[in-house]
C-alpha positions as CSV (number, residue, x, y, z in Angstrom):
1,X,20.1,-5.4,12.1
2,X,18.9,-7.0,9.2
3,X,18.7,-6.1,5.4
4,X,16.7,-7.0,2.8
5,X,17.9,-7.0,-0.7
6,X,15.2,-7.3,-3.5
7,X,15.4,-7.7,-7.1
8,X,13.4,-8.6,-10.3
9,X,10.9,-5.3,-10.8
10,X,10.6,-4.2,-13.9
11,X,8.8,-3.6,-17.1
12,X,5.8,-6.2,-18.4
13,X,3.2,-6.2,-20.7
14,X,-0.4,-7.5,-18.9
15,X,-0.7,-11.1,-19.0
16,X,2.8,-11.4,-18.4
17,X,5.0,-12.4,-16.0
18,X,8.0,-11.9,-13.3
19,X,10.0,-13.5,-10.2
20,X,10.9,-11.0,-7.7
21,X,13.4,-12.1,-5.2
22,X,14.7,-10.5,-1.2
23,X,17.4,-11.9,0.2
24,X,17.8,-11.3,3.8
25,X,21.1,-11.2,5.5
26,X,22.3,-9.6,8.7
27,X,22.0,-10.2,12.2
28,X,19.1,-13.2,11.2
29,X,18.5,-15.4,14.5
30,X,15.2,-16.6,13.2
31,X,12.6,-15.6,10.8
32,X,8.9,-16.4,11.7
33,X,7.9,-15.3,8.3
34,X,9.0,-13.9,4.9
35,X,6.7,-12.2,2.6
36,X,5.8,-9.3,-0.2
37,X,3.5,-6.2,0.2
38,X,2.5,-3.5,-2.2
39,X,1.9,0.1,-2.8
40,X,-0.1,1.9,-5.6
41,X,-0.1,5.0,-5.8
42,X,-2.8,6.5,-3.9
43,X,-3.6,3.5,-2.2
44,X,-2.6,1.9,1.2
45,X,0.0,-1.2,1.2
46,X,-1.1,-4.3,1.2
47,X,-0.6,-7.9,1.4
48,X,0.5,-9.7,-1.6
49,X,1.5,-13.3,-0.2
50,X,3.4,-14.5,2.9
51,X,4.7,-17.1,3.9
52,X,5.0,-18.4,7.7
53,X,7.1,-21.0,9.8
54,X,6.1,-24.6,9.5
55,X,5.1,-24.2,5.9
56,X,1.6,-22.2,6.1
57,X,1.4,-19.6,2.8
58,X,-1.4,-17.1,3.0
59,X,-2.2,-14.7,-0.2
60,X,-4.3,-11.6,-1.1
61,X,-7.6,-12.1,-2.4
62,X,-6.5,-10.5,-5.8
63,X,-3.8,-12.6,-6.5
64,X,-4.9,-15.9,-5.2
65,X,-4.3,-18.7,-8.2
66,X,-1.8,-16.3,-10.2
67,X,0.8,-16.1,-7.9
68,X,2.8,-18.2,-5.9
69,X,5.9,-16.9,-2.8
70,X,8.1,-19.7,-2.2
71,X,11.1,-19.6,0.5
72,X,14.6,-20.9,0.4
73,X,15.3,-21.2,3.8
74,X,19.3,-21.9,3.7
75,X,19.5,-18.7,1.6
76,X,17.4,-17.0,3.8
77,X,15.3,-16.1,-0.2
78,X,11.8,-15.3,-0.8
79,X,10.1,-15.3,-3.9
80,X,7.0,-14.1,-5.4
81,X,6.2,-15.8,-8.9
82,X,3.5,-13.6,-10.8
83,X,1.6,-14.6,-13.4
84,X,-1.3,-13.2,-15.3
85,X,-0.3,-9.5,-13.9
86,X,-2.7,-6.6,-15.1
87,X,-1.9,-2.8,-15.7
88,X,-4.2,-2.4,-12.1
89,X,-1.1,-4.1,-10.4
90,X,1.5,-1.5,-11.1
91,X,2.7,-0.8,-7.6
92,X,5.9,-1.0,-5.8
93,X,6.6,-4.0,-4.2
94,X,8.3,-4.4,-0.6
95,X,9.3,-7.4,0.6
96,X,9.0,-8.1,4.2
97,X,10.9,-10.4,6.9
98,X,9.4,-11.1,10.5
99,X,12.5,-11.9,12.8
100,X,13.6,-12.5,16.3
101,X,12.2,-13.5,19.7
102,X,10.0,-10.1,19.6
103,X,8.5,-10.8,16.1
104,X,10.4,-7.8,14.6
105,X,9.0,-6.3,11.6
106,X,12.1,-5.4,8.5
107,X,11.2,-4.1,5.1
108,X,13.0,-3.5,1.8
109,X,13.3,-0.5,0.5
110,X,10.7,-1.6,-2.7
111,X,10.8,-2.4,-6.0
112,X,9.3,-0.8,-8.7
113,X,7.0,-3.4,-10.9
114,X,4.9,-1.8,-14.2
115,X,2.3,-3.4,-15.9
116,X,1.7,-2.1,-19.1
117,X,-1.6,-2.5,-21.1
């Protein structure tokens, strides 16, 4: 099994700024790919920003240019560095791990990030 540990939600005012972090720990053999999703309410999850094996990065089309994921591999860390964030972006955000031979999909259990206008 593996768990994933997130941190840094919270509180901002719009055009401001936060790091969330998932550490992943477990029964790891590989991960493929490491990444964040998100919820609004009413709304379906989507893709925030992943990033892949061998270096590739791919990001929604609403956050392209504001944020950036970045991956500490011997920690087996992801982050998600937003900038600019607007009161639209209020959401819970899940990070997600792809792992193992079979491509297994793990997700956190969310973390809560409010943009307030």
């Amino acid at each position: 099994q593996v768990q994933l540990g997130e941190s840094g939600g919270g509180l901002v005012q719009a055009g401001g700024s936060l790091r969330l972090s998932c550490a992943a720990s477990g029964s790891i053999f590989s991960i493929n790919a490491m990444g964040w999703y998100r919820q609004a309410p009413g709304k379906q999850r989507g893709l925030v920003a992943a990033s892949f094996s061998g270096g590739r990065t791919s990001y929604g089309d609403a956050v392209q240019g504001r944020f950036t994921i970045s991956r500490d591999n011997a920690k087996n860390t992801v982050y998600l560095q937003m900038n600019s964030l607007n009161p639209d972006e209020t959401a819970v955000f899940y990070c997600w791990v792809r792992a193992g031979i079979q491509g297994r999909d793990y997700w956190g259990q969310g973390t809560q990030v409010t943009v307030s206008s």
